[in-house]
C-alpha positions as CSV (number, residue, x, y, z in Angstrom):
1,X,0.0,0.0,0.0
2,X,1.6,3.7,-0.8
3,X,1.9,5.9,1.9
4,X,0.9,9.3,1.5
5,X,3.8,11.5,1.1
6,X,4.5,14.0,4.3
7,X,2.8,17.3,4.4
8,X,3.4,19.7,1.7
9,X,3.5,22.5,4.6
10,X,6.4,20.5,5.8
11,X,8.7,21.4,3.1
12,X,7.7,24.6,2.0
13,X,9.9,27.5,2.8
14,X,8.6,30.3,4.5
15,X,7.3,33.5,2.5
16,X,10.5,35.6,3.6
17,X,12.9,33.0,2.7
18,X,11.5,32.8,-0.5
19,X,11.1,36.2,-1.9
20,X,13.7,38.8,-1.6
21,X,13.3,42.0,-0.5
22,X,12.5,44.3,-4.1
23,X,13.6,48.0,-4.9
24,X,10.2,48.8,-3.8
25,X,10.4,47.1,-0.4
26,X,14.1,48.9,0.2
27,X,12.7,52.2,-0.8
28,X,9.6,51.8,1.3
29,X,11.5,50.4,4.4
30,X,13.8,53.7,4.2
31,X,11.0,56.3,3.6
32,X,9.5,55.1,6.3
33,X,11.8,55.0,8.7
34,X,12.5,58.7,7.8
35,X,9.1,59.7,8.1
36,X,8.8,58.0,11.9
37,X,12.4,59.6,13.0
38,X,10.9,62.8,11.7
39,X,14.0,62.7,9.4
40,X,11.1,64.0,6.9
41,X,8.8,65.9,9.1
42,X,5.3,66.8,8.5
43,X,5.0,69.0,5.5
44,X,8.4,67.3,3.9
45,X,7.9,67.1,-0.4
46,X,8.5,63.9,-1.8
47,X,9.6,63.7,-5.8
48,X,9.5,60.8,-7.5
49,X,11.9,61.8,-9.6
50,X,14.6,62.8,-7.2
51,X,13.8,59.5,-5.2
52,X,14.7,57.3,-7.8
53,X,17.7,59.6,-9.1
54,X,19.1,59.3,-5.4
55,X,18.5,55.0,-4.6
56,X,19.7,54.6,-8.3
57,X,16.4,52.9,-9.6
58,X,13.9,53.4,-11.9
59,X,10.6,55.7,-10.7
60,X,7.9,52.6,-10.9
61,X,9.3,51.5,-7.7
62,X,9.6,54.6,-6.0
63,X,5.9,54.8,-7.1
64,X,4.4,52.0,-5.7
65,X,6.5,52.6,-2.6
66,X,5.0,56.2,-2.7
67,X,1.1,54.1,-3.0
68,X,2.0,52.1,-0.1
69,X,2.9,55.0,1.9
70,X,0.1,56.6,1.2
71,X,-2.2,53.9,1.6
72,X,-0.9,54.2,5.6
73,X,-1.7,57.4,5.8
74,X,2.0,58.5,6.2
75,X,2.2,60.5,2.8
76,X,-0.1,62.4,0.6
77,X,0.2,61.8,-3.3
78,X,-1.5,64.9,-5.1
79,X,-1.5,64.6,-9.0
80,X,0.3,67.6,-10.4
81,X,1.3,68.8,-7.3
82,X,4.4,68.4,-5.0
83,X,4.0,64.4,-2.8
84,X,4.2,65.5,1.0
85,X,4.6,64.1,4.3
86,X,1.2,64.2,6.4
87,X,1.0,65.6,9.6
88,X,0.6,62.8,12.9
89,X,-2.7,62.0,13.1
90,X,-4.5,61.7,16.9
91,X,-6.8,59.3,14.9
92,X,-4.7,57.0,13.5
93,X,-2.8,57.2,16.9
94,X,-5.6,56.4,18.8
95,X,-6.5,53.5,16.7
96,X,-2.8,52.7,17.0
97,X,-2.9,52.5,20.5
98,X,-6.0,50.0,20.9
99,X,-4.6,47.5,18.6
100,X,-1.1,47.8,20.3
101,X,-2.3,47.4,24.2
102,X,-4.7,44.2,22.8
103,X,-2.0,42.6,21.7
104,X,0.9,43.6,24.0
105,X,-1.7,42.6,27.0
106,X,-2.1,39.3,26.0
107,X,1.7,39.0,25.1
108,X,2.5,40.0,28.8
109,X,0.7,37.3,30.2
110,X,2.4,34.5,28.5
111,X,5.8,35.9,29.0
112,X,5.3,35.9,32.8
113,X,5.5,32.4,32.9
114,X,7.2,31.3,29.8
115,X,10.2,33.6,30.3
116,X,13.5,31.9,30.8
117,X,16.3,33.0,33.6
118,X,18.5,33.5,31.1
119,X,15.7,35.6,28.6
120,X,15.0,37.7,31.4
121,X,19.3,38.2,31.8
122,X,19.1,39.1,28.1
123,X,16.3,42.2,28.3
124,X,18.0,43.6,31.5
125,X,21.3,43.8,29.0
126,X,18.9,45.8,26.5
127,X,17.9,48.1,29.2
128,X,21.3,48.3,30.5
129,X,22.4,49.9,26.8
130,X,19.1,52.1,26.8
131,X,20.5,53.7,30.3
132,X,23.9,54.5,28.3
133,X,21.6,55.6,24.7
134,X,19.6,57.8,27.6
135,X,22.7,59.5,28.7
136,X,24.5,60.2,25.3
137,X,20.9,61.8,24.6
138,X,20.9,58.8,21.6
139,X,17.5,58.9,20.7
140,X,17.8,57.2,17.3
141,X,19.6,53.9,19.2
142,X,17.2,54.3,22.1
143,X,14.0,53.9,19.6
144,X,16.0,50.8,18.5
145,X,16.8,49.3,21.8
146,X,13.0,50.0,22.8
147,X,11.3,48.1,19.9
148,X,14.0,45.2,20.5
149,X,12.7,45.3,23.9
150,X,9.3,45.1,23.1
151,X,10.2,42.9,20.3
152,X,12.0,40.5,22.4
153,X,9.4,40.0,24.9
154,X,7.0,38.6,22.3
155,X,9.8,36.7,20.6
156,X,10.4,34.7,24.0
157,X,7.4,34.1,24.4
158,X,6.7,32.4,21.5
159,X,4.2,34.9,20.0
160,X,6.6,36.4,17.2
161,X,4.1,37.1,15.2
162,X,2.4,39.2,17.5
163,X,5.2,41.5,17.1
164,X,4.3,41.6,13.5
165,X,0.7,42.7,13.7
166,X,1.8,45.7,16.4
167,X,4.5,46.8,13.8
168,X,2.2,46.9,10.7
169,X,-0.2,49.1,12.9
170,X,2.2,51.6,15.3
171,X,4.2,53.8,12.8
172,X,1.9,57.1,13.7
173,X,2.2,56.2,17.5
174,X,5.8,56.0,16.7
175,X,6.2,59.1,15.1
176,X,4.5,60.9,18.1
177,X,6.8,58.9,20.9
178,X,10.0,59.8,18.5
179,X,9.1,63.6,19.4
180,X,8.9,62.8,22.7
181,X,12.4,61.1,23.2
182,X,14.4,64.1,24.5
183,X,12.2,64.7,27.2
184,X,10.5,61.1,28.1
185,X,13.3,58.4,26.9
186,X,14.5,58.2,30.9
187,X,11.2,57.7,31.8
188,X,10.7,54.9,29.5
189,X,13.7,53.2,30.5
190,X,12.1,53.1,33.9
191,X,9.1,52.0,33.0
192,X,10.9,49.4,31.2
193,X,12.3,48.2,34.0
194,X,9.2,47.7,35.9
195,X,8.0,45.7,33.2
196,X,11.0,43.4,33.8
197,X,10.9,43.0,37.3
198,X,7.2,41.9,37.3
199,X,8.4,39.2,34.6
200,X,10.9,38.0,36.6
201,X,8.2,37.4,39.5
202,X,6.3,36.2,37.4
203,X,3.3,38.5,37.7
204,X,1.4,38.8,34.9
205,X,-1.2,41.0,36.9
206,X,1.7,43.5,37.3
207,X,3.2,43.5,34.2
208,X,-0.4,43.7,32.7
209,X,-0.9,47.2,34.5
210,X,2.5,48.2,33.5
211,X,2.5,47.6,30.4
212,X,-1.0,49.1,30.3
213,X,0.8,52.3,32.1
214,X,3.8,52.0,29.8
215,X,1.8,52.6,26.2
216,X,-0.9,54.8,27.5
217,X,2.1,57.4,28.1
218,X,0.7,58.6,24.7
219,X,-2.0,60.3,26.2
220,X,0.3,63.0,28.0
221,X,2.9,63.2,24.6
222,X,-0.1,64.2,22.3
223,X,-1.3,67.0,24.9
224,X,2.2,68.2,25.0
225,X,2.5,68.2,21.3
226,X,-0.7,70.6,21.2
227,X,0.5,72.8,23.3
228,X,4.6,72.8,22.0
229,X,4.2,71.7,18.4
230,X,0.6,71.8,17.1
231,X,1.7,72.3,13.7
232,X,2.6,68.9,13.7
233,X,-0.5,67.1,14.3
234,X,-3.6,66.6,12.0
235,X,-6.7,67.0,14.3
């Protein structure tokens, strides 16, 4: 009698291993990341043209990089007219925020009891290099070492792809906490570390509220940014 051969999903590749990234995932990956860092600010113009002229491609993938940016929200494509950078939206912040706590919630509680000894030794070495990014007033490597943080948790936990879903959705709360980084990063840190600790104990209940704490921190950047910078929200 044949046997049936092994699952087909037991040989196939994953979808990143097998597709490289394109020109238009590269160009994509970089404008965004600018327009989070506030590299290109609110009101920045985008050309096509000088895009491609400066990545050394041709403009159809600077042009579906452009539609992708724009289907987020993050740029606004206007036909005859210059391509600019939108301002932050509370909106799209707000929304943001719901999806990110929902899923960071539920994250928390598995990590306080799957966590490892040795897990928990490797985020108190990411917090240890946020504490020297805070006092070289880093705040590009600080952003970094806070989404590896976050990242990490999940990871660890076994929920990767939880990670996934809170990184396709939080690029306008990130562009809001990025502004807030030379005033709030040692804050953060700390909250970070109260995070850990209730890991280490192993108490989801507390690492639930301070996570919950941790992300609704928001709140306060957005009524600062009214009052110091409302030019650069959308309301």
């Amino acid at each position: 009698m044949v046997q049936p051969d092994r699952s087909v999903s037991d040989t196939l590749p994953s979808l990143d291993d097998m597709r490289p990234r394109t020109a238009t995932d590269q160009i994509y990956e970089a404008l965004y990341e600018r327009v989070v860092d506030l590299s290109l600010p609110p009101g920045a113009r985008l050309s096509e043209a000088e895009v491609a002229a400066r990545m050394g491609v041709s403009r159809q993938p600077v042009r579906d990089a452009f539609y992708r940016l724009s289907q987020q929200g993050f740029i606004q494509i206007r036909p005859q007219r210059a391509t600019v950078v939108t301002r932050i939206s509370e909106e799209a912040i707000r929304r943001a925020h719901f999806i990110r706590e929902a899923l960071e919630v539920a994250c928390m509680r598995d990590a306080a009891t799957r966590l490892t000894e040795q897990q928990h030794d490797a985020l108190d070495d990411l917090l240890t290099q946020q504490e020297t990014a805070v006092a070289a007033d880093d705040r590009s490597l600080f952003h970094a070492l806070d989404e590896q943080f976050h990242h990490d948790i999940c990871d660890h936990s076994g929920l990767s792809f939880v990670w996934t879903l809170i990184k396709d959705n939080k690029g306008h709360m990130d562009r809001a906490r990025y502004l807030s980084l030379s005033y709030n990063a040692a804050t953060a840190l700390g909250e970070h570390r109260v995070i850990l600790a209730a890991l280490r104990a192993r108490d989801a209940g507390t690492a639930v509220r301070a996570i919950i704490a941790h992300l609704s921190r928001i709140d306060e950047t957005l009524e600062r940014l009214r009052i110091e910078q409302p030019e650069m929200l959308e309301r």
